[in-house]
C-alpha positions as CSV (number, residue, x, y, z in Angstrom):
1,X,57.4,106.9,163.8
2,X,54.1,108.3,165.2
3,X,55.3,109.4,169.3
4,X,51.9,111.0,169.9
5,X,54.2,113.8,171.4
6,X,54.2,117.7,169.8
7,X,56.5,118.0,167.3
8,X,57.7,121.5,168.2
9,X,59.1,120.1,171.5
10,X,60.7,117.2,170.1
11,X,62.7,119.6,167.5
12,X,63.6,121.6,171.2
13,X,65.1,118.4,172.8
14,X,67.0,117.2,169.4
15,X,68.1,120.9,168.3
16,X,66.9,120.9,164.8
17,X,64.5,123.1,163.1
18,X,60.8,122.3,162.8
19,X,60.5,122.7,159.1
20,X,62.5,119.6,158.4
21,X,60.5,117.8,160.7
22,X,57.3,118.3,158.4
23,X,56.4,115.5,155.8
24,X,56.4,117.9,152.1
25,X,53.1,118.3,150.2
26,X,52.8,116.8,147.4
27,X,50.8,119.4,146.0
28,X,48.1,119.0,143.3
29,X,49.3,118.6,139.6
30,X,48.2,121.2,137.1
31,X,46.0,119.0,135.7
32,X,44.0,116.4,137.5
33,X,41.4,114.0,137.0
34,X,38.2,113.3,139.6
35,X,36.3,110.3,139.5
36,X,33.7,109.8,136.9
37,X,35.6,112.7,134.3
38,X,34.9,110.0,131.6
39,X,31.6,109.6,132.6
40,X,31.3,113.6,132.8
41,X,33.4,114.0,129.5
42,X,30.8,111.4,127.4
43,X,27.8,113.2,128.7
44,X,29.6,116.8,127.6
45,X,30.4,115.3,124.4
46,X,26.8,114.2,123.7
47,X,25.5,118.1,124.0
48,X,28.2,119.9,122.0
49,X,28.4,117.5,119.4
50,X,24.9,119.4,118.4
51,X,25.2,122.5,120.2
52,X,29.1,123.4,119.4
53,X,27.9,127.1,120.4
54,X,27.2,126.2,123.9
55,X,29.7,127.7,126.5
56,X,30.3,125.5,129.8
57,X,26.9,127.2,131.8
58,X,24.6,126.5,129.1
59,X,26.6,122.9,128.5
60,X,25.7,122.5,132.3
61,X,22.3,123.1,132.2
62,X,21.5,120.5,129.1
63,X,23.8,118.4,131.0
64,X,22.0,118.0,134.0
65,X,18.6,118.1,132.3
66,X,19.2,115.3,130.0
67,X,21.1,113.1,132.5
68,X,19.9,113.9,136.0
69,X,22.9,114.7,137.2
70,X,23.5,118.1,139.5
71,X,27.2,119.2,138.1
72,X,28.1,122.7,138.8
73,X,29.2,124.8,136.1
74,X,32.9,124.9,137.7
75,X,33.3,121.0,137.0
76,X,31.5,121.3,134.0
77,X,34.3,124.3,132.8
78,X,37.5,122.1,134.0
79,X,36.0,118.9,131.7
80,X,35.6,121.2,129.2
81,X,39.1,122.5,129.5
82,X,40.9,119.2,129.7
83,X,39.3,117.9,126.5
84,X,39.9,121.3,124.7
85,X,36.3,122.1,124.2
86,X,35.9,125.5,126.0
87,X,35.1,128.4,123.4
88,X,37.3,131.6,123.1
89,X,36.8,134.5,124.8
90,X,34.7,137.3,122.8
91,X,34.8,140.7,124.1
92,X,31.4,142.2,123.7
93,X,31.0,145.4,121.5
94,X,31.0,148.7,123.2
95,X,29.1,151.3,121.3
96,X,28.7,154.0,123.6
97,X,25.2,154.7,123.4
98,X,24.0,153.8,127.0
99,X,20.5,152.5,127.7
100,X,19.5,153.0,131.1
101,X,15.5,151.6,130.9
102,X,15.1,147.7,131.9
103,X,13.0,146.0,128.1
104,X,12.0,143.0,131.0
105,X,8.5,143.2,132.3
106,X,7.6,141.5,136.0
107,X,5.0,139.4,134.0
108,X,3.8,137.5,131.0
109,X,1.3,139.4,128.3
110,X,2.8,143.3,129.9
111,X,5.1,144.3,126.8
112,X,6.2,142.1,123.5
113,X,8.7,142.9,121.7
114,X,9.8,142.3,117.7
115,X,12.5,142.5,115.6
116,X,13.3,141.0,112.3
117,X,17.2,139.4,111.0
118,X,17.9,138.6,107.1
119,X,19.9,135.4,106.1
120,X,22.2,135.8,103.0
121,X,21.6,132.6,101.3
122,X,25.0,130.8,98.9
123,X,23.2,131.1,95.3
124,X,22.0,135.3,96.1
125,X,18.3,134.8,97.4
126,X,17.3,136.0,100.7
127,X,15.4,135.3,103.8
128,X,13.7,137.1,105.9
129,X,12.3,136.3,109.6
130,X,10.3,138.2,111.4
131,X,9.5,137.3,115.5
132,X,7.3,138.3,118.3
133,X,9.2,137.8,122.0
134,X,7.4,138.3,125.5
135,X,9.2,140.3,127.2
136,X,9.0,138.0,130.6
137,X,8.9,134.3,129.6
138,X,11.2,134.8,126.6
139,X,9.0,132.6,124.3
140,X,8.8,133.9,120.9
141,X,4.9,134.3,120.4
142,X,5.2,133.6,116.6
143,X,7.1,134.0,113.5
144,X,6.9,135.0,109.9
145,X,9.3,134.4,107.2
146,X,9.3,135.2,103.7
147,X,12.3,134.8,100.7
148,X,11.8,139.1,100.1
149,X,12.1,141.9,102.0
150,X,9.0,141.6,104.5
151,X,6.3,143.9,104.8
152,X,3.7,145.4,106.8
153,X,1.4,142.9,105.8
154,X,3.8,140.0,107.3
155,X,4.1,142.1,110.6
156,X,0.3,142.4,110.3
157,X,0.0,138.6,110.0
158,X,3.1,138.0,113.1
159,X,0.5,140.4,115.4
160,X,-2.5,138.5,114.6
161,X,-0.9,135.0,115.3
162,X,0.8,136.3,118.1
163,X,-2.6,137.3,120.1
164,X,-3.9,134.1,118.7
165,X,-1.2,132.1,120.6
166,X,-1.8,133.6,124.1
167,X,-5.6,135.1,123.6
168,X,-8.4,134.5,121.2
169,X,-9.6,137.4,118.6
170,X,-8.0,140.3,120.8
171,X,-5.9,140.7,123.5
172,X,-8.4,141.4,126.5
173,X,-6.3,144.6,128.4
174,X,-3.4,146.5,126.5
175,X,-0.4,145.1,125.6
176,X,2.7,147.2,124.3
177,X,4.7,146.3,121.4
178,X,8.2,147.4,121.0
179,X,10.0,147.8,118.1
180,X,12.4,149.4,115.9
181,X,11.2,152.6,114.1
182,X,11.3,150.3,110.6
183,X,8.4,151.5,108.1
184,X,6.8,147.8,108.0
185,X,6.0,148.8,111.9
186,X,5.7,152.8,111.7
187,X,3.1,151.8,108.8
188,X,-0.5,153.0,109.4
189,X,-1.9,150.0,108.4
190,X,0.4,148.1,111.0
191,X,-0.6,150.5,113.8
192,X,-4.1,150.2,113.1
193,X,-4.0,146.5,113.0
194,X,-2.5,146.6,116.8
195,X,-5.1,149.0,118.3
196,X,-7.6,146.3,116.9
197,X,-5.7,143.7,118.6
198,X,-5.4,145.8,121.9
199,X,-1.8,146.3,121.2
200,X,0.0,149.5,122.0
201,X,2.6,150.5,119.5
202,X,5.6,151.3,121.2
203,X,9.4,152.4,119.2
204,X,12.5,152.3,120.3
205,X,14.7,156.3,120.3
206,X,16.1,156.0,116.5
207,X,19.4,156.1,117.9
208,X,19.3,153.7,120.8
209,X,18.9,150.1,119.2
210,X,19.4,149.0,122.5
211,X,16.2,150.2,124.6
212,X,14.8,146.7,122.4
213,X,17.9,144.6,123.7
214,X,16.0,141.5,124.5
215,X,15.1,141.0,120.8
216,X,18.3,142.5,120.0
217,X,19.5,139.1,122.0
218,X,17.3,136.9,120.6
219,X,18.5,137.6,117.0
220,X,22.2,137.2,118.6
221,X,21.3,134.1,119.8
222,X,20.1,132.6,116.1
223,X,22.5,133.8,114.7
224,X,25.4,131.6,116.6
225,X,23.3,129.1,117.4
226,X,21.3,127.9,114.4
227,X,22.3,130.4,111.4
228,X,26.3,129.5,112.3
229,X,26.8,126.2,110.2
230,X,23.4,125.9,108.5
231,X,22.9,125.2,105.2
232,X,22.1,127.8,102.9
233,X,22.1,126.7,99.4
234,X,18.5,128.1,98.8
235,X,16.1,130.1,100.5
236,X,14.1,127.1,100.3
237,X,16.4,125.1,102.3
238,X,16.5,127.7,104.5
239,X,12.9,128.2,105.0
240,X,12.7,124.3,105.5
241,X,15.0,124.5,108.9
242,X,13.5,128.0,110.6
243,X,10.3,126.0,112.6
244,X,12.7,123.5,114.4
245,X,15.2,126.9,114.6
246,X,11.9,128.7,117.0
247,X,10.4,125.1,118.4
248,X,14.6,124.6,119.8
249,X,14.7,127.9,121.3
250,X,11.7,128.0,122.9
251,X,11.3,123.9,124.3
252,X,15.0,123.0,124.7
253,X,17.5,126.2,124.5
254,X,18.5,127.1,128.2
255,X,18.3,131.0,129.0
256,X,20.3,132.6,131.6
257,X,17.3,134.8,132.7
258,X,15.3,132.1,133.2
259,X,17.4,129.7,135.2
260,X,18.6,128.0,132.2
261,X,15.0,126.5,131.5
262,X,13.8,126.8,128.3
263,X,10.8,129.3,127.9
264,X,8.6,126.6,128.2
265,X,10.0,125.1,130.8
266,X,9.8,128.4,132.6
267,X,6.1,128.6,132.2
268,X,5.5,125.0,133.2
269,X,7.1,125.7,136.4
270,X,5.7,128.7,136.9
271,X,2.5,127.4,136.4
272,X,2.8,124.6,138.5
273,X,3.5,126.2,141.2
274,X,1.0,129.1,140.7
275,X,-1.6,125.9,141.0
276,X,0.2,124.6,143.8
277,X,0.2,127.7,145.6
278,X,-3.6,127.8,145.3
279,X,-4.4,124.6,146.9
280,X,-2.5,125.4,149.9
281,X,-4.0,128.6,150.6
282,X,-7.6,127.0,149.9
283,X,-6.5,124.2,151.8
284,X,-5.3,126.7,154.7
């Protein structure tokens, strides 16, 4: 019965305690349901079903992107969790060897990174890949791959196309180049090929594999994503799958550093508003 009268006096005048005069909450059950989960759940489902790796930020970000929608990542994680899709926890590797210098550059074309990974194949043959990375936009320059050891020829050939995709016949101001202290980059040959290209050779200290994290990463990165599950019969089969392995990471894989865009997406947006930016201030 609703008196419109405090209940505190009412309790006075009858003599009873106020906390049996309050209605019990309900409470909400451990595991609920909001409308649209389905609809949530069916959009999840279409982005792990090809990107199993994916943890709930990353699901979030193709989410949205494919469907429009603007789910934050907590929704995204409790779908996830219902429907017994979230990944286990990995505790990252502690090696003790600190790195206190940031790899990330301000800008695109300041600092370029490269690394290399080998892929074990099922019948003994191996592959290996060798990738440039700018060390702003995250987009991997260009590639090499070869079913042998690579060389400094290869890393030769990765330089050239790598100038090639961002300049024409030489970079037109200094670019460094970090890498590892591997002989197919220490090689003269290599280091003369970059001071043609206006590239500065830069390694890493021999025991600090991290002051080159960011390709570090990136290898981390194919390795769950696109080595994890592959198939491997050959190092033909292999060598087959690697282009859609770099055109995925750099048009459709979300990065953290970037927003979740893609690299390209990054640029796009960047460049975009770079132009729009322009016409205002002309305009102004």
């Amino acid at each position: 019965m609703i008196t419109g009268q405090k209940v505190a006096p009412i309790c006075r005048v009858l003599g009873i305690s106020r906390a049996c005069a309050y209605r019990e909450s309900v409470g909400r059950p451990e595991h609920y349901a909001c409308a649209e989960d389905r609809v949530v759940a069916a959009q999840i489902r279409t982005i792990i079903r090809t990107r199993s790796s994916y943890g709930a930020r990353r699901v979030r970000a193709m989410v949205n992107r494919a469907f429009g929608t603007g789910y934050n990542v907590k929704r995204i994680q409790r779908v996830m969790a219902l429907n017994g899709w979230t990944l286990p926890q990995r505790t990252r590797r502690r090696t003790g060897r600190a790195h206190t210098g940031v790899v990330q550059r301000p800008a695109s074309n300041e600092r370029w990174c490269s690394d290399a990974l080998e892929i074990a194949c099922w019948n003994g043959e191996i592959v290996q890949l060798g990738f440039a990375l700018d060390c702003h936009d995250r987009e991997c320059l260009a590639h090499v791959v070869a079913a042998r050891d690579l060389r400094g020829a290869d890393i030769q050939q990765l330089m050239r196309a790598a100038v090639l995709g961002r300049f024409d016949a030489a970079a037109p101001y200094p670019i460094q180049w970090l890498s590892d202290n591997g002989s197919i980059y220490t090689a003269l040959d290599t280091v003369i090929t970059a001071e043609r290209l206006h590239l500065v050779p830069t390694t890493t200290p021999a025991t600090s594999p991290q002051s080159n994290g960011m390709s570090e990463a990136v290898v981390n990165t194919l390795r769950r994503d696109c080595i994890t599950g592959a198939e491997f019969s050959t190092a033909a089969a292999v060598l087959e799958q690697i282009p859609a392995w770099i055109a995925d990471y750099n048009a459709v894989a979300p990065h953290s550093a970037l927003g979740y865009q893609s690299p390209l997406q990054y640029r796009q947006s960047r460049d975009t508003l770079a132009i729009v930016t322009a016409e205002t201030e002309a305009m102004g």
